[in-house]
N, C-alpha and C positions, 0 to 999 in steps of 0.2 A: 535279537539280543540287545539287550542296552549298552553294553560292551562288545567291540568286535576287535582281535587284535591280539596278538601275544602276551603269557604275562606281565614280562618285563619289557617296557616301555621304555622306545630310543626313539631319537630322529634321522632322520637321513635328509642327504640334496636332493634338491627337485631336481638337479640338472650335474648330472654328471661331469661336467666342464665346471661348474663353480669351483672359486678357491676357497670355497668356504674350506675349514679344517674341524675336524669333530678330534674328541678325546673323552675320557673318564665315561667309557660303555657309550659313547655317541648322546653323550646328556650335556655336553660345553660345545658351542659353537662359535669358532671365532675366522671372522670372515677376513682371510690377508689377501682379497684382490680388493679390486677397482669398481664391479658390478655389483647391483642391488640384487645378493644371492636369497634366496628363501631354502628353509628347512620345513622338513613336515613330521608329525609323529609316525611312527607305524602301527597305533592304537587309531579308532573311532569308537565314538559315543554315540549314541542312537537315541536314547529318554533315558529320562532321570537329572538329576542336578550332579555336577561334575566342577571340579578346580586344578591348576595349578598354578608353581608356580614360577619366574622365570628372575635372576637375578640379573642385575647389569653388569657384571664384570668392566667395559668399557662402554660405556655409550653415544650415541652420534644420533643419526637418523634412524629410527628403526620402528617397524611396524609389526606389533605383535597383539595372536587372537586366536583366530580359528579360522578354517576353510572349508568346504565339500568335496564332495569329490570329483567337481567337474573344474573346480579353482586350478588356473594353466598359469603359475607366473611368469614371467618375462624381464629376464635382468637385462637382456638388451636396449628393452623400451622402457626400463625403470621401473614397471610394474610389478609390485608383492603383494600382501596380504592388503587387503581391504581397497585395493586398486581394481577389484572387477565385484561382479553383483555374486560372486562365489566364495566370500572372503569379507572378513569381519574384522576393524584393527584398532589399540589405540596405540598412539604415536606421542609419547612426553617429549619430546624431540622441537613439537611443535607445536603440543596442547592441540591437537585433532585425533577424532576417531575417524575410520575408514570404510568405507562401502561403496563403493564405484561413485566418489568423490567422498568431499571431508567436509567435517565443520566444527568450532569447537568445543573441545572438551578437556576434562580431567586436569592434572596439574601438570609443570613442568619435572621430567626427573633428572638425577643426575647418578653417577658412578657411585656401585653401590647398594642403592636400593631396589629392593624386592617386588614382583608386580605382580598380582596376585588376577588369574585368568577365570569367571565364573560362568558358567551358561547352563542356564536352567531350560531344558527342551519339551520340558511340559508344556510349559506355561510360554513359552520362548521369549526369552528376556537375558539377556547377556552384561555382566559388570563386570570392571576395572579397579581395582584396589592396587593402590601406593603405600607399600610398609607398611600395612594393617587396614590404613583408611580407605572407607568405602568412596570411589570417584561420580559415583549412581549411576543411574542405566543407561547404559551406549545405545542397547538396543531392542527393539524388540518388536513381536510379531513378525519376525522371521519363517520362510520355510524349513522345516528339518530337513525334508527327502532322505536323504541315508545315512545321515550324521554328518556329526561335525569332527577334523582333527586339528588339535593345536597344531600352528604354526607360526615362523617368526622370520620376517626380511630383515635382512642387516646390511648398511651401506659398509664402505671401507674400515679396516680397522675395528670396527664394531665386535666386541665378546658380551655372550650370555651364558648365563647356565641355569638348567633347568632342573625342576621338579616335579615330577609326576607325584609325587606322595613314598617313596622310597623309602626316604629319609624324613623326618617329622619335619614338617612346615615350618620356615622361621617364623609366617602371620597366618595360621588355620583362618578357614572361613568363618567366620562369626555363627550361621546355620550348619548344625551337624547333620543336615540332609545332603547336603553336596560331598559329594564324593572325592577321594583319589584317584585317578585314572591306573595308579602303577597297582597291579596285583599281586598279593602275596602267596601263592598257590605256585609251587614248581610244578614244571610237565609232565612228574610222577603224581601231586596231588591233581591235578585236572585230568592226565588221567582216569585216577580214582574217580571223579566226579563224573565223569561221562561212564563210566560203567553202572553208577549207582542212578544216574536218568536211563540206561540201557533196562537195567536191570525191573524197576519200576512203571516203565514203557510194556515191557512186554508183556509183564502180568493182565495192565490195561488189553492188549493184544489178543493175548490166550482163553480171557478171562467173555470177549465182547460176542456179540451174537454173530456179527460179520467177519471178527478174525484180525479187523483194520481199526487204529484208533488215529494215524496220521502220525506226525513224528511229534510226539507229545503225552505226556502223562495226564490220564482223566481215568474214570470209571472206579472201576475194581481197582485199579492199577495207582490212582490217587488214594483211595481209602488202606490199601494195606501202606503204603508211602506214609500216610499220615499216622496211622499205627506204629511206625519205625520209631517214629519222633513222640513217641508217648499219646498220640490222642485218642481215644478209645472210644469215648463217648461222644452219639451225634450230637449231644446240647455243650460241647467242649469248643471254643470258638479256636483253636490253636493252629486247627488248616488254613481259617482263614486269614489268619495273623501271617501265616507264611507266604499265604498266595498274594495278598498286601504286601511284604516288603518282599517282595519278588516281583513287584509291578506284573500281576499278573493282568491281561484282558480280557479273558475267555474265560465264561464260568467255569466254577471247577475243573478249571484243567491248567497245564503248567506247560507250555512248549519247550523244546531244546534249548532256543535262544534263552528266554525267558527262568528256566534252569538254570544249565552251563551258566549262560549270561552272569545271572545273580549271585551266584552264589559263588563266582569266580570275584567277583567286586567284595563280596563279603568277606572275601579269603578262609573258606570253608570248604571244604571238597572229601569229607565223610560224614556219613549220620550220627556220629558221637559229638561233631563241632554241629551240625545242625540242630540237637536238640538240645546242645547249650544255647545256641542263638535263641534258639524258642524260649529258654527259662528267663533268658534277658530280658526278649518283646515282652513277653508278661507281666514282669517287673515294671517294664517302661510305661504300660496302660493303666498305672495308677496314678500317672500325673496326668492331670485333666489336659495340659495339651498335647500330647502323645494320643490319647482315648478321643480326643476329638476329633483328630485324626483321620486316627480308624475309622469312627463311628458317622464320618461324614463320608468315608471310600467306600464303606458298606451297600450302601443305599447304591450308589452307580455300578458299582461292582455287580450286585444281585438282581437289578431290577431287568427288564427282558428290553432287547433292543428296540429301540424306535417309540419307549414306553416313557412316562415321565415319571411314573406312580409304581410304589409295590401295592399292593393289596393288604389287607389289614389281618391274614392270617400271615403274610410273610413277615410282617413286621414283628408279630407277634410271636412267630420261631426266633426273628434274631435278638429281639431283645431280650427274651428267658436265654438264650446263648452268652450276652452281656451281661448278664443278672443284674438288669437295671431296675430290680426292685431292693438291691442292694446300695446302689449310688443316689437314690432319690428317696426320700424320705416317704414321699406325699405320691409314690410309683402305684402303692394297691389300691388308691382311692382314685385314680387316672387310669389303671387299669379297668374298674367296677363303670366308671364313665363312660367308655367307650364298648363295653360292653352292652351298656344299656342304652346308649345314643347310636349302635348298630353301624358305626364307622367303617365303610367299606376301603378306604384306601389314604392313604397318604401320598404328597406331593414331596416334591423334593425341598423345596424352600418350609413345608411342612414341618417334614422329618428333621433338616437342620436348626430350623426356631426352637423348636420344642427341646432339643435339648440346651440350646442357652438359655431359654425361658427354665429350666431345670437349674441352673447354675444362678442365678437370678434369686429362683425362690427354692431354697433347698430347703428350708422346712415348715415352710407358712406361705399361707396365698394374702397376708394380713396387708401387707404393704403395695398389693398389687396395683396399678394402673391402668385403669380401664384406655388412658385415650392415649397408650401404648401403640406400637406398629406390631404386637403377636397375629398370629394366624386367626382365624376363625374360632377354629378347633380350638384354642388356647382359651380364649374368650370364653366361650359357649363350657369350658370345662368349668372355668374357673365359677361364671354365674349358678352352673349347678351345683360348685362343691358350697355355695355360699344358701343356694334357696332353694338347693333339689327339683328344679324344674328344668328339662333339658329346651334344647334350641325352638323346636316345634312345638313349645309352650310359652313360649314368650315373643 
């Protein structure tokens, strides 16, 4: 699950004895002892890009970011967030970030302003934004392991308050791929939503030759799912559109987490909100970088494990699915090419050129540049669209 955690998103003490004091649903933490207390979500994040965000109410010393689940802080020994190798922090306190020692970073802040918490666990790279402003990257090449939960130490006197996304953001992320951690789904709609993976699981189930599909929607049990949400047709790419913004990993198939998970972030939890979301995504694959997207997850999503390459009839099912003879002007004389240059497969740096060599020459090859960095394939098309002699002619 990329999401793990109730919908509604609090924090609690690490340590039962702190004075820290919580209020307004456990989202304000204002620390009235003497120890370097730490607070933690009771949400984790797993993959996907994720935000919030935390205001100063009073500020002093304080280290706020994110943790694992193995992060032990220690207000005894003065140890919080980014004081052990389990724990990630910036400190405006002292213009340091945190990670089992410091160095500097970010700006100074003061009473008042907003501190905007980002970690992208794809790609694992973590940032710090001050009232809007990006402070750049604290960190990165991080392990995941089981996720991460915002947390935040505060020395004496120190108040924050937080924001999971509840409430609208006083400085949203500038990328509308990161997420809010706070879910809008009551435990009657997630309910609903785990009965509609129940529901869709078992057909996969009753439908399979063994009887057993795991605890995941695939088979039979995927294709009437996607029939729910309107897709009827195999050359209809609308399944894959969902199993994309559902970070799915597993061909055609949708685990629990990966379900639930999503679709709980999405704050959707019937088939009448899911097959609005789908008319959205469709919408959104008409701006080239949305479809670029896609059309770059495509390719890792489909191609078979431990392989680099699809083969040149898969590519050829997904791109009549894309109707990329509709986005490319110069698509049926590139198709006529490859038919007759007997193209057995595509690489992956391949598959990605070729579509910004598309966006390059969207309807003339007039301008082209032979002593370019295209692929082979690119080359070799372009010389035959110019002199009708393919590669093993010249």
């Amino acid at each position: 699950m990329s999401r793990q955690g109730p919908p509604t998103v609090a924090v609690a003490k690490c340590d039962a004895s702190s004075r820290i004091e919580l209020s307004d649903n456990n989202l304000i933490a204002n620390n009235r002892g003497s120890s370097f207390d730490t607070v933690k979500a009771n949400v984790k994040v797993r993959r996907g890009k994720w935000y919030y965000e935390i205001k100063l109410n009073r500020q002093g010393t304080i280290q706020l970011g994110w943790c694992n689940d193995s992060f032990r802080p220690d207000a005894s020994a003065g140890n919080g967030v980014g004081d052990d190798s389990n724990s990630w922090a910036y400190d405006g306190s002292r213009q340091q970030k945190w990670h089992a020692g410091s160095t500097y970073y970010g700006q100074y802040w003061s009473n008042g302003d907003v501190i905007g918490c980002a970690v992208d666990l794809d790609n694992k790279k973590m940032h710090f934004f001050r009232n809007g402003s990006d402070l750049g990257e604290a960190f990165d090449g991080f392990s995941v392991g089981e996720g991460f939960y915002p947390a935040v130490t505060l020395s004496a006197n120190c108040s924050v308050t937080f924001n999971f996304g509840k409430t609208n953001f006083r400085y949203p992320h500038p990328n509308t791929e990161f997420k809010m951690i706070h879910c809008n789904l009551s435990a009657e709609e997630l309910a609903s939503l785990t009965r509609v993976f129940e529901q869709y699981k078992n057909v996969g189930i009753n439908l399979s030759e063994s009887g057993e599909t795991g605890d995941s929607i695939k088979g039979s049990g995927l294709l009437e799912y996607g029939n729910a949400l309107g897709v009827t047709e195999d050359t209809d790419p609308g399944l894959l559109i969902v199993l994309w913004k559902l970070d799915a990993s597993t061909q055609w198939e949708l685990s629990r987490d990966e379900f639930v998970g999503g679709w709980t972030t999405l704050g959707t939890g019937n088939i009448d909100g899911m097959k609005n979301k789908l008319v959205e995504w469709r919408r959104e694959l008409d701006t080239t970088e949305h479809f670029r997207k896609f059309y770059f997850w495509v390719f890792d999503y489909l191609r078979e494990e431990h392989k680099t390459i699809l083969t040149m009839e898969e590519c050829t099912t997904i791109w009549s699915m894309l109707d990329m003879d509709k986005k490319w002007k110069l698509w049926p004389k590139f198709a006529e090419y490859l038919e007759l240059s007997k193209t057995r497969a595509l690489s992956k740096d391949t598959w990605r050129q070729l579509y910004d060599f598309m966006r390059v020459h969207p309807n003339t090859l007039d301008n082209y540049d032979d002593a370019g960095s295209w692929p082979v394939l690119v080359d070799e098309f372009v010389i035959w669209s110019q002199t009708g002699q393919l590669g093993d002619e010249f």
